[in-house]
C-alpha positions in Angstrom: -93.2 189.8 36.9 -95.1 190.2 40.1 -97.3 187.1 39.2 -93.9 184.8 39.2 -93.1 186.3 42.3 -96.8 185.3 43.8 -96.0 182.1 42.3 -93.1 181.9 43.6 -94.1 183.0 47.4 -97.0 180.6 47.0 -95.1 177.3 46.1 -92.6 178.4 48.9 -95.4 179.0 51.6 -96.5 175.8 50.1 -93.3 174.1 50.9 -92.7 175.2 54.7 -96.4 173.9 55.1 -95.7 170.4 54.2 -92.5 170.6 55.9 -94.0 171.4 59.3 -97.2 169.3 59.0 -94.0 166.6 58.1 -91.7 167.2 61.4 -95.5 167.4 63.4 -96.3 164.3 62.0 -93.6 162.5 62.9 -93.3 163.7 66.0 -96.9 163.2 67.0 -96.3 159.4 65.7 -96.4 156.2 67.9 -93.9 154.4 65.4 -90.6 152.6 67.5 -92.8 152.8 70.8 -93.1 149.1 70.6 -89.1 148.4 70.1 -88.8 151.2 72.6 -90.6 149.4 75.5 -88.7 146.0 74.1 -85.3 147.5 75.1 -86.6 148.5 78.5 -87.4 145.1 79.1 -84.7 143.3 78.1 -82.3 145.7 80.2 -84.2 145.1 83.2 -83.7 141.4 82.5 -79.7 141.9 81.8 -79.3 144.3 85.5 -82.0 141.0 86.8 -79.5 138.6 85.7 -76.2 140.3 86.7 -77.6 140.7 90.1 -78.5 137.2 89.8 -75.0 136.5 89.0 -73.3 138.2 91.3 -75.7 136.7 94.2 -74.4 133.1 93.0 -70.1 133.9 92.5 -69.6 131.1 94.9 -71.1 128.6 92.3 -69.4 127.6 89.3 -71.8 128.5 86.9 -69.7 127.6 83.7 -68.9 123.8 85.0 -72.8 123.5 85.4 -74.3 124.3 82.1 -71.3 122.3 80.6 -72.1 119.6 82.0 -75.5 120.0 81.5 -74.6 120.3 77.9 -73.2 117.5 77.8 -75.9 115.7 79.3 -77.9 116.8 76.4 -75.8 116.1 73.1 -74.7 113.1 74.5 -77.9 111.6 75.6 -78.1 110.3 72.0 -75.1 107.9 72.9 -73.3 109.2 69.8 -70.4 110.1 71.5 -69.8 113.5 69.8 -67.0 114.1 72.3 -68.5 116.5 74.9 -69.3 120.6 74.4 -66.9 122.6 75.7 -67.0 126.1 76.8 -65.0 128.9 74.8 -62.6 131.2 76.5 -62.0 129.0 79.8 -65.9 129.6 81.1 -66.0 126.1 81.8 -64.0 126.2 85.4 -61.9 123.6 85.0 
């Protein structure tokens, strides 16, 4: 009986071993730091764009890339029948 019991108590010590070199592990690791420092960027580029944006509100930034847009598929002389932009970005 008492060597099931020392079995027992051995597997368990065992166990919360593994389980702690486990949480250390993955707590010590470098794994995400890369996405991390990606998301940082690209929120410093969306708060440099917005402040960008709201620099410019005088200019009709929607009219512009349209017709830029246009400029480009039609440049083909196809005659595709112009981009438009959804949800009334366009200005006009």
């Amino acid at each position: 009986m008492s060597e099931s019991i020392l079995a027992a108590q051995i597997r368990a010590k065992i166990f919360v071993d593994d389980m702690t070199a486990g949480v250390r592990n993955f707590l010590a690791s470098e794994k995400g730091q890369g996405a991390a420092e990606y998301a940082g960027l690209i929120a410093i580029v969306a708060i440099l764009v917005l402040a960008i944006a709201g620099a410019v509100k005088n200019v009709d930034l929607g009219s512009k890339v349209e017709s830029k847009l246009n400029e480009i598929l039609n440049a083909g002389g196809g005659g595709g029948g112009g981009f438009k932009l959804p949800f009334g970005l366009g200005g006009k």
